[in-house]
C-alpha positions as CSV (number, residue, x, y, z in Angstrom):
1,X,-102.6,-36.1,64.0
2,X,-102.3,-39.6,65.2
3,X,-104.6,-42.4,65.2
4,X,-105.1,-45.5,67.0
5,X,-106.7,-48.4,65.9
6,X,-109.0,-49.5,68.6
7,X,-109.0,-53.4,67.1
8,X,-105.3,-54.3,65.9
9,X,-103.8,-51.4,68.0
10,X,-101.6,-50.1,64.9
11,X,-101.1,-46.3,64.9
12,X,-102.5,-44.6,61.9
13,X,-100.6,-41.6,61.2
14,X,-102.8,-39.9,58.4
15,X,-106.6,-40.6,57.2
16,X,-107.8,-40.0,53.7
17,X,-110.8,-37.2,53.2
18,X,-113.9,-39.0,53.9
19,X,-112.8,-42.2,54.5
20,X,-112.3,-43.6,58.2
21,X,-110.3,-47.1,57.7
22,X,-107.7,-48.6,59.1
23,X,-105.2,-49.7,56.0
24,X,-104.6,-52.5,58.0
25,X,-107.6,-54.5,59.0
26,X,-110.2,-52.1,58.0
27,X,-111.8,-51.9,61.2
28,X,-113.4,-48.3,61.2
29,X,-113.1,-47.3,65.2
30,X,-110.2,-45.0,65.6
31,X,-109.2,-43.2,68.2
32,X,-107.2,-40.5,68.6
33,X,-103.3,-41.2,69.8
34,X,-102.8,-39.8,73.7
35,X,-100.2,-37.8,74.5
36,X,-97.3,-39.3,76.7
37,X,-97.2,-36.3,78.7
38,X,-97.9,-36.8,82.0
39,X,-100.1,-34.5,83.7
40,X,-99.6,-32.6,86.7
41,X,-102.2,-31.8,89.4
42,X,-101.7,-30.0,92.5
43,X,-102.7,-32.1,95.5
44,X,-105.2,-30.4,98.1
């Protein structure tokens, strides 16, 4: 599963056990990536 970094904004693509970094500026907020599938919702 895919991460997001919530302060450089780099995608993270796997964590290590116990350990919630990003390798990249260590910030440890992460969020997980969205999907890019749009949603559909009936109207009315």
């Amino acid at each position: 599963m895919a991460y997001v970094c919530l302060h450089c904004k780099k995608e993270v693509k796997q964590l290590e056990r116990n350990f919630v970094r990003c390798p990249y500026c260590g910030y440890r907020v992460l969020a997980k990536k969205r999907s890019s599938l749009a949603k559909e919702v009936p109207s009315s």
